[in-house]
C-alpha atoms as an extended CHARMM CRD file, in Angstrom:
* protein
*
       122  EXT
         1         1  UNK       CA             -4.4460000000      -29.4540000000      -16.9720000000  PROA      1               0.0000000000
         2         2  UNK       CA             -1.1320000000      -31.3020000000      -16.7550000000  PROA      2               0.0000000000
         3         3  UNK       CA             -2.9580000000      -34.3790000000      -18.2340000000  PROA      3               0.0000000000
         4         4  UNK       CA             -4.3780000000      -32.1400000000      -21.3520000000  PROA      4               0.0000000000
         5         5  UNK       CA             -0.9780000000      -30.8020000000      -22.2610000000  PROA      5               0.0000000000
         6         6  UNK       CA              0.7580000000      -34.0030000000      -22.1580000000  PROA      6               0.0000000000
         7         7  UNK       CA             -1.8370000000      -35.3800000000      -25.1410000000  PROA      7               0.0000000000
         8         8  UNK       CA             -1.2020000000      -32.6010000000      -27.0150000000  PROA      8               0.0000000000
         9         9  UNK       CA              1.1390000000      -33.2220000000      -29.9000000000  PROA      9               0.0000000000
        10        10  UNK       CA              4.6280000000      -31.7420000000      -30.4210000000  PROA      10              0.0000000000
        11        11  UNK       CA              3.3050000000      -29.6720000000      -33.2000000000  PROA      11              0.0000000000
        12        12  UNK       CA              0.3790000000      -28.4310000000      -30.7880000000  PROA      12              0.0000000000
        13        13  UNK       CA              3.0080000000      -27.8450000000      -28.8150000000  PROA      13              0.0000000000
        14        14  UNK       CA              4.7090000000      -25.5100000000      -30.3860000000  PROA      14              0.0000000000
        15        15  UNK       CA              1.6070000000      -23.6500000000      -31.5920000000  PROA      15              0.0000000000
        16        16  UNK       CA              0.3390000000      -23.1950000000      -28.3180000000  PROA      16              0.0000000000
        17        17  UNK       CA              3.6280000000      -22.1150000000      -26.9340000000  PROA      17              0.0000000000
        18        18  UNK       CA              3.9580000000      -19.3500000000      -30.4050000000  PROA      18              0.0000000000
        19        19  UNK       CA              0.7350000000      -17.8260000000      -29.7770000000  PROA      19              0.0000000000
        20        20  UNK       CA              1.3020000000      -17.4310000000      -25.9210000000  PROA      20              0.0000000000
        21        21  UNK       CA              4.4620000000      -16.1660000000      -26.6640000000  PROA      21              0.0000000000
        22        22  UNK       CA              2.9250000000      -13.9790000000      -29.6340000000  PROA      22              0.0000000000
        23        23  UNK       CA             -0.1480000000      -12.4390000000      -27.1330000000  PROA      23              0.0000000000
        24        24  UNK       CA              2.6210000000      -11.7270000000      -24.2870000000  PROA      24              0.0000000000
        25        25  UNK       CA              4.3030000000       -9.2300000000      -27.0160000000  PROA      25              0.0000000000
        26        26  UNK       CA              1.4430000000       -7.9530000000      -27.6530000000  PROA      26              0.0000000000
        27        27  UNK       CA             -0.5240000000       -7.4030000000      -24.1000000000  PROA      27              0.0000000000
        28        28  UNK       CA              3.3870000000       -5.3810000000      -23.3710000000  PROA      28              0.0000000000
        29        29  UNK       CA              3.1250000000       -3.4440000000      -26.7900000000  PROA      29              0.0000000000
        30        30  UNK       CA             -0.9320000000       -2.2000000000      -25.6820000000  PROA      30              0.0000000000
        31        31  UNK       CA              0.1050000000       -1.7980000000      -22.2590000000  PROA      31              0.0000000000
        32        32  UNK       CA              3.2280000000        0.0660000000      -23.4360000000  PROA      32              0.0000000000
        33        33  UNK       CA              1.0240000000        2.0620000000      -26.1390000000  PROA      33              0.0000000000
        34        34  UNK       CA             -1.5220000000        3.1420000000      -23.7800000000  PROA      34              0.0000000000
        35        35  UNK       CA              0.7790000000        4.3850000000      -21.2220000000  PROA      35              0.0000000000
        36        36  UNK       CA              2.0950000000        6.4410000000      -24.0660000000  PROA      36              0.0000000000
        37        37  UNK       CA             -1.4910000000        8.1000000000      -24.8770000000  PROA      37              0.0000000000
        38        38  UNK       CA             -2.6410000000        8.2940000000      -21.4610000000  PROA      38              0.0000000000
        39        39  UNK       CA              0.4470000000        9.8610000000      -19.8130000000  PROA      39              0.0000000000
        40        40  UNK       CA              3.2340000000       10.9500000000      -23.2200000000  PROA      40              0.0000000000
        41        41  UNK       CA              6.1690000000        9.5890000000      -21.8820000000  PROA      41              0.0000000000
        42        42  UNK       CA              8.1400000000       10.3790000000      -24.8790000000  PROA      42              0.0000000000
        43        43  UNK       CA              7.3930000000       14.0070000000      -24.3310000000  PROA      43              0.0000000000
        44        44  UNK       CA              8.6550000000       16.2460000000      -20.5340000000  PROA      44              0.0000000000
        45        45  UNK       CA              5.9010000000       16.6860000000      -18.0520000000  PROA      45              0.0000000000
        46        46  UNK       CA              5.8070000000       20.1140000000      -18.7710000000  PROA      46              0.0000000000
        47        47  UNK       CA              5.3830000000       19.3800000000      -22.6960000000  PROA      47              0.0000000000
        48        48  UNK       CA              2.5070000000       16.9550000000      -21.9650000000  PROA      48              0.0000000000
        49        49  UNK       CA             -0.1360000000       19.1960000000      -20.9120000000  PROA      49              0.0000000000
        50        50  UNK       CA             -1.7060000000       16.2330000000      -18.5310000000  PROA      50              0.0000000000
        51        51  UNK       CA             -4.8820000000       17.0940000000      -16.7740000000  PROA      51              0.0000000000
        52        52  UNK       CA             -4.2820000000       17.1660000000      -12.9020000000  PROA      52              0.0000000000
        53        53  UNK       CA             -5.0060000000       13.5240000000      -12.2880000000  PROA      53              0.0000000000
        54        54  UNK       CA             -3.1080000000       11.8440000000      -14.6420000000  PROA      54              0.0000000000
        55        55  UNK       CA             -0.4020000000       14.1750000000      -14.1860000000  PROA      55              0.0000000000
        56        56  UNK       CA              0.3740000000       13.5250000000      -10.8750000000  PROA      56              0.0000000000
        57        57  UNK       CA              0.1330000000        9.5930000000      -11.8040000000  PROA      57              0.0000000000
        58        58  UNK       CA              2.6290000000       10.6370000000      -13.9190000000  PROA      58              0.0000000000
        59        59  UNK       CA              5.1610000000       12.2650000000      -11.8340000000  PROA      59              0.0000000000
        60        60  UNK       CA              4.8220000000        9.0840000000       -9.2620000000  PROA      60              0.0000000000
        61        61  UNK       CA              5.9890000000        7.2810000000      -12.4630000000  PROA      61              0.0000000000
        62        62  UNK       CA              8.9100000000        9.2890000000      -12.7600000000  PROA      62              0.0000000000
        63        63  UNK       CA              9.7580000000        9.8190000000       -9.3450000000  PROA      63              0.0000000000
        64        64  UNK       CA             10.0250000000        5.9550000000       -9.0600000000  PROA      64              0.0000000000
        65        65  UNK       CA             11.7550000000        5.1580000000      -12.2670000000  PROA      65              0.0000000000
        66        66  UNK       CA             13.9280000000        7.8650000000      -10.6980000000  PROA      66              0.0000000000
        67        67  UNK       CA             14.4200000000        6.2230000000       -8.0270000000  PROA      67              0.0000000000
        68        68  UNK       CA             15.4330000000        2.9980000000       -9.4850000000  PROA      68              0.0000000000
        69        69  UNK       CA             17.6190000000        4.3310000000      -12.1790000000  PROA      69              0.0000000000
        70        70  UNK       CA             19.6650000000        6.1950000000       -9.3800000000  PROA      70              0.0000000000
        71        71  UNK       CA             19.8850000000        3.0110000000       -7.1290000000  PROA      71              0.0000000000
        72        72  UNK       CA             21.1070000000        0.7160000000      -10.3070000000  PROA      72              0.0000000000
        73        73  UNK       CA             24.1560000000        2.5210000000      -10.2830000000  PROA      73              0.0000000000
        74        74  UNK       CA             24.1410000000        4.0750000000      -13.6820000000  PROA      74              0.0000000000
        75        75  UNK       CA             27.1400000000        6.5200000000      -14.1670000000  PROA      75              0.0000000000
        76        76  UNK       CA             26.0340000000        8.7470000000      -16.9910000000  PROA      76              0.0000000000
        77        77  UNK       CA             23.0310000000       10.2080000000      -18.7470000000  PROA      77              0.0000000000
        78        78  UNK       CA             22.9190000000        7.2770000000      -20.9770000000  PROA      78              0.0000000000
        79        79  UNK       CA             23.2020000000        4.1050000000      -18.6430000000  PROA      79              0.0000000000
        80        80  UNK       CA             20.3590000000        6.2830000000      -16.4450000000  PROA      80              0.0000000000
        81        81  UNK       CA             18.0460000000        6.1700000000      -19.6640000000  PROA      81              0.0000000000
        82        82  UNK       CA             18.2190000000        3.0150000000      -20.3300000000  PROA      82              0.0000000000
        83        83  UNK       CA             17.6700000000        2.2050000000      -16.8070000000  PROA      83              0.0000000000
        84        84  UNK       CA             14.9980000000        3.9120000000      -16.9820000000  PROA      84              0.0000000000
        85        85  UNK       CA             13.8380000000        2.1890000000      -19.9250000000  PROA      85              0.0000000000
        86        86  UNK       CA             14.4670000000       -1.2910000000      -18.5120000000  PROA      86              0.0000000000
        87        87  UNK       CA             12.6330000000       -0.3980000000      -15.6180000000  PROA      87              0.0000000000
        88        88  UNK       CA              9.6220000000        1.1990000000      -17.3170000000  PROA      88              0.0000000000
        89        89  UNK       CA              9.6400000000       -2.3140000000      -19.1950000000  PROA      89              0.0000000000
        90        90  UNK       CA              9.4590000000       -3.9140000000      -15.8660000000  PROA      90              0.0000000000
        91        91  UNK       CA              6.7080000000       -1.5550000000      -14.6310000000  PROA      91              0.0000000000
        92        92  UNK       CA              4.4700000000       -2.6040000000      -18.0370000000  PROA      92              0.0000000000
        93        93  UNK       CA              5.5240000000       -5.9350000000      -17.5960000000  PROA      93              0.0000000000
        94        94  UNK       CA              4.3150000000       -5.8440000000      -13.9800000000  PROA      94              0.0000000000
        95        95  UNK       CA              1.0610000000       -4.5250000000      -15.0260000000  PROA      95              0.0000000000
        96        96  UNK       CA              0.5880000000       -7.1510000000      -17.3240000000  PROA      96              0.0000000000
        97        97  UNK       CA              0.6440000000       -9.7930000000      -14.7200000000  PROA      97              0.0000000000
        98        98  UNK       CA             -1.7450000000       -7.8630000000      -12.3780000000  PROA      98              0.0000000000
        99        99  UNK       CA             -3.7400000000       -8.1440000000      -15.0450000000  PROA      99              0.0000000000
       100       100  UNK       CA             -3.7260000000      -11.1360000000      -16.0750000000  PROA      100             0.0000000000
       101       101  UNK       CA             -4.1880000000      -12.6880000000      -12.5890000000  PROA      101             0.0000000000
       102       102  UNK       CA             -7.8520000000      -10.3000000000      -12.0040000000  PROA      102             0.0000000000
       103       103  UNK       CA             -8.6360000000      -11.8120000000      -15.2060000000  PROA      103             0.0000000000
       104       104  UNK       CA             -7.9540000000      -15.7830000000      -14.4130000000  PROA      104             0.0000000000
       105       105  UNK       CA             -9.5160000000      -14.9030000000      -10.4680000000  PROA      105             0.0000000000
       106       106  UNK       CA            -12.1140000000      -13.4610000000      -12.1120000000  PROA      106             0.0000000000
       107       107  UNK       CA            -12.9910000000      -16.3360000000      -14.4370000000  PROA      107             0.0000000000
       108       108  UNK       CA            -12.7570000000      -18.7330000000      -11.6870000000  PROA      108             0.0000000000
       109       109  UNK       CA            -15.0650000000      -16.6910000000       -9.5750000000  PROA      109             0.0000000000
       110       110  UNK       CA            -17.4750000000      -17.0900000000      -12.5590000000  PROA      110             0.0000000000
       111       111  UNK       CA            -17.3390000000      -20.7270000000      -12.9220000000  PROA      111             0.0000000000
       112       112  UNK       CA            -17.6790000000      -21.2440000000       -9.5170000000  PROA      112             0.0000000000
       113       113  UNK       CA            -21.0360000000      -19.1060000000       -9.6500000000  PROA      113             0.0000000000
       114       114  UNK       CA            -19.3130000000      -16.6380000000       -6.6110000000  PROA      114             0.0000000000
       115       115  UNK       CA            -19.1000000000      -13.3080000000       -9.3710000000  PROA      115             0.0000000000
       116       116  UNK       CA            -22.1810000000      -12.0820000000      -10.6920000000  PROA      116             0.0000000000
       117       117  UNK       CA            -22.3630000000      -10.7150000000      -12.6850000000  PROA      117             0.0000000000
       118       118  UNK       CA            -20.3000000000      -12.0060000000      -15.1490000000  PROA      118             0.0000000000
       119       119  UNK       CA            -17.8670000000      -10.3520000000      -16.3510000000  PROA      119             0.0000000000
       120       120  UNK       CA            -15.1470000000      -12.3680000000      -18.2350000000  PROA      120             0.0000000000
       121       121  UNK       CA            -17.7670000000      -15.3390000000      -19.6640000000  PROA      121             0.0000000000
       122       122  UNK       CA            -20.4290000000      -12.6270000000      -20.4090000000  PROA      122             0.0000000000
């Protein structure tokens, strides 16, 4: 792999690195999206009117972001919220590279002929 990337040319380069860069925002802006429609983060719990399951998925969100916000040392309502932003970021960010890893384990599992059946090659 090292070998490949040092034949590619600067322009290559640089397209390879925008794309990566451009599919990171995006895989965070999904992830960030679909925690939106699957839990409504914008709105309260009480406002969301979340089925049992997801709602208490929920709450462990909160209770951690919470958690974290309080132990960041925020000293007002404000700082708090945007720790808990900045640590909800972390959280999608977080799932993002869980995610990515299953995917690249799974796609070696494939080529090595140990997961069947596929699921990443098809």
């Amino acid at each position: 792999m090292a070998d490949a990337l040092q034949r590619l040319t600067p322009e290559a380069k640089q397209v390879l690195s925008a794309t990566i860069r451009s599919l990171r925002e995006r895989l965070l802006r999904d992830l960030g999206d679909e925690a939106e429609r699957r839990y409504w983060m914008s709105v309260s719990i009480a406002q969301a009117g979340l089925a049992e399951a997801p709602r208490r998925r929920r709450e462990r969100l909160e209770a951690w972001l919470d958690e974290r916000a309080r132990s960041s040392g925020a000293k007002n309502d404000k700082d708090r919220k945007a720790a808990r932003d900045r640590f909800l970021l972390q959280a999608i960010k977080e799932a993002a590279a869980t995610l990515l890893n299953r995917l690249v384990l799974l796609r070696h599992l494939e080529a090595m002929g140990l997961s069947r059946p596929a699921v990443v090659i098809g």
